[in-house]
N, C-alpha and C positions, 0 to 999 in steps of 0.2 A: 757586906756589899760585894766584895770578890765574886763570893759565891754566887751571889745571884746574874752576875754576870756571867761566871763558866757555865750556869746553868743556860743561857741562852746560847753559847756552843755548843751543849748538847741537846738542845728542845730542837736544832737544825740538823743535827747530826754529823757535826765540821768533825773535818779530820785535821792531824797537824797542815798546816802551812793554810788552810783555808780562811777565807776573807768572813767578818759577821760587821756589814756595814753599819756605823753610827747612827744612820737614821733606821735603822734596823731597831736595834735597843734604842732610840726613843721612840718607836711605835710600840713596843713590843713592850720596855720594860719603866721607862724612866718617867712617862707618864703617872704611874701608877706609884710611884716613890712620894712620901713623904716631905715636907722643908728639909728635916736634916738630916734626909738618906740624899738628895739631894746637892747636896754638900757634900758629902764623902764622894759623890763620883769621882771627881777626878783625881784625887787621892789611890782613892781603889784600883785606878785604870792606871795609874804611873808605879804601884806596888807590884801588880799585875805584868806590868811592865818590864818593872828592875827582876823578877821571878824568870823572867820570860817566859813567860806563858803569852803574853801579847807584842807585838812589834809593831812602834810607830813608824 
C-alpha cells in the first residue's frame, strides 16, 4: 500500500516538500482499492509518516 501511494508522487512528479492533496488520492487512487486495501490506508499513511517520507 505504501507503494502505491509513493507512486501517486511520482505519477505528479512532486519533488521533496511538495504537497499531493487527500482528495487527490481519492480520486486518483483509493477509489479503486479493494475492502482490505482499504483498511491499510491509514496504517500505510502513519508508517509513511513515522519514515518520513510524508508530514502531517
Amino acid at each position: 500500500m505504501e507503494d502505491l501511494i509513493m507512486a501517486e508522487f511520482e505519477k505528479t512528479n512532486s519533488k521533496p516538500s511538495h504537497v499531493l492533496m487527500m482528495r487527490n488520492l481519492n480520486h486518483s487512487l483509493f477509489r479503486m482499492l479493494n475492502p482490505k486495501q482499504k483498511d491499510e490506508i491509514e496504517p500505510s499513511i502513519n508508517r509513511l509518516i513515522d519514515k518520513g517520507f510524508v508530514a502531517y
